[in-house]
C-alpha positions as CSV (number, residue, x, y, z in Angstrom):
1,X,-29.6,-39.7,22.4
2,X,-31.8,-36.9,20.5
3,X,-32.0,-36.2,17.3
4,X,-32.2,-32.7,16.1
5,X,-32.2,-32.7,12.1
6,X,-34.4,-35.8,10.8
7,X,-34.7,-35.3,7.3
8,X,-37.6,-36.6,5.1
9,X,-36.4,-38.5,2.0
10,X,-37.4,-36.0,-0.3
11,X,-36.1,-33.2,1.6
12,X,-32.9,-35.3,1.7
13,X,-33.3,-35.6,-2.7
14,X,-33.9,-31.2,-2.3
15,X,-31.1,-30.9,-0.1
16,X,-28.5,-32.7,-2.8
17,X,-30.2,-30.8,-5.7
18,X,-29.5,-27.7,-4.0
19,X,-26.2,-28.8,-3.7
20,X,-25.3,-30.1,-7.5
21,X,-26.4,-27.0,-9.0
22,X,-22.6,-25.3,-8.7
23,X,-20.3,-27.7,-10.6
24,X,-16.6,-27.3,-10.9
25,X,-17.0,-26.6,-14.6
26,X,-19.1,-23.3,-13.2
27,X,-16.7,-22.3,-10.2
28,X,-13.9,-22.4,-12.3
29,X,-15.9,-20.4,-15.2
30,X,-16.5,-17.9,-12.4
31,X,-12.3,-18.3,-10.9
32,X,-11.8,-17.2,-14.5
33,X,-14.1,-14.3,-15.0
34,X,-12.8,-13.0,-11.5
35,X,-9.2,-13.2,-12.5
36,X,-10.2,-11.4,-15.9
37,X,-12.2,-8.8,-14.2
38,X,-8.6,-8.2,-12.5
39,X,-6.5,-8.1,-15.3
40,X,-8.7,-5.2,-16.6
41,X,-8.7,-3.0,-13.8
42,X,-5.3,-3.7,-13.7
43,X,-4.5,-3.0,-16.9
44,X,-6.8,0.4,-16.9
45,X,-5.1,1.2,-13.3
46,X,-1.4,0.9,-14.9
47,X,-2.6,2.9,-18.1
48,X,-3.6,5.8,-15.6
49,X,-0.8,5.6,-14.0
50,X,1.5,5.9,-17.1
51,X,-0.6,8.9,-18.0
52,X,-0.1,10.8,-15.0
53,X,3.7,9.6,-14.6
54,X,4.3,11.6,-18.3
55,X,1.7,14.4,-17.1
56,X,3.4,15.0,-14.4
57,X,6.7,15.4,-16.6
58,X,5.4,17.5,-19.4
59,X,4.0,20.0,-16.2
60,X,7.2,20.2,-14.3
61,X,9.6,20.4,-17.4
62,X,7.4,23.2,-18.5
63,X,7.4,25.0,-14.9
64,X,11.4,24.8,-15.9
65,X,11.2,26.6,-18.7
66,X,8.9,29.0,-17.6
67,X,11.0,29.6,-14.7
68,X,14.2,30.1,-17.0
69,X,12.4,32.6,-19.0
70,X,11.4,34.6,-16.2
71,X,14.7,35.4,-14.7
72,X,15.5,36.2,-18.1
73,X,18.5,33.1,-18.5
74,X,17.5,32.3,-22.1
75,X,15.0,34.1,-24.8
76,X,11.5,34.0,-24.7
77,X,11.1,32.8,-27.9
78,X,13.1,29.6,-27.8
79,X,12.5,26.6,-26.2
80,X,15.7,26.0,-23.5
81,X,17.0,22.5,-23.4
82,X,16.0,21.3,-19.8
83,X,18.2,19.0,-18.0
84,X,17.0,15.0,-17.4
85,X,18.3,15.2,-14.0
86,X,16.6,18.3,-12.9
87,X,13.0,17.2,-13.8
88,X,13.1,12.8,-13.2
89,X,10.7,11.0,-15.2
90,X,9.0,8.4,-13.1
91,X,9.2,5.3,-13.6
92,X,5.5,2.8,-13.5
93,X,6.4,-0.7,-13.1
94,X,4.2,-3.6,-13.8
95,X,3.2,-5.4,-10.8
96,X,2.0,-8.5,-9.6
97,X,-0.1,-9.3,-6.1
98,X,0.7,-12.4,-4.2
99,X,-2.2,-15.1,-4.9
């Protein structure tokens, strides 16, 4: 029988020190900052997303108006009520990720 890995004794007291320096305290410290990190770039993602989502509505309800006013179907100088169902407004949903 050989024997590949002999370890000294105090190799053996290095080996566990090495070993003790991550806790459970620490790795669920570090669990928590990663879920954290998520929740913000979640959050930031979702607040872009809401942005753009009305953005997007503001441009195309405008591109209605202008378009009304071009082939002269109501007066330049008033704003025409645009229909809900000709320009939809999207809808950004909150979302979670399987763990």
């Amino acid at each position: 029988m050989e024997v590949y890995n002999v370890l000294a004794p105090e190799q053996e007291e290095k080996r566990n020190a090495q070993r003790s320096r991550c806790n459970g305290r620490q790795i669920n410290s570090w669990l928590q900052e990663v879920d954290d990190k998520w929740e913000k770039i979640k959050e930031g993602m979702l607040r872009r997303q809401h942005t753009e989502a009305q953005t997007l509505h503001a441009v195309q309800t405008m591109g209605w108006e202008w378009k009304l006013k071009e082939l002269g179907l109501c007066d330049y100088k008033t704003t025409p009520k645009i229909d809900p169902t000709h320009v939809p407004q999207i809808h950004v949903s909150n979302f979670d990720l399987p763990a």
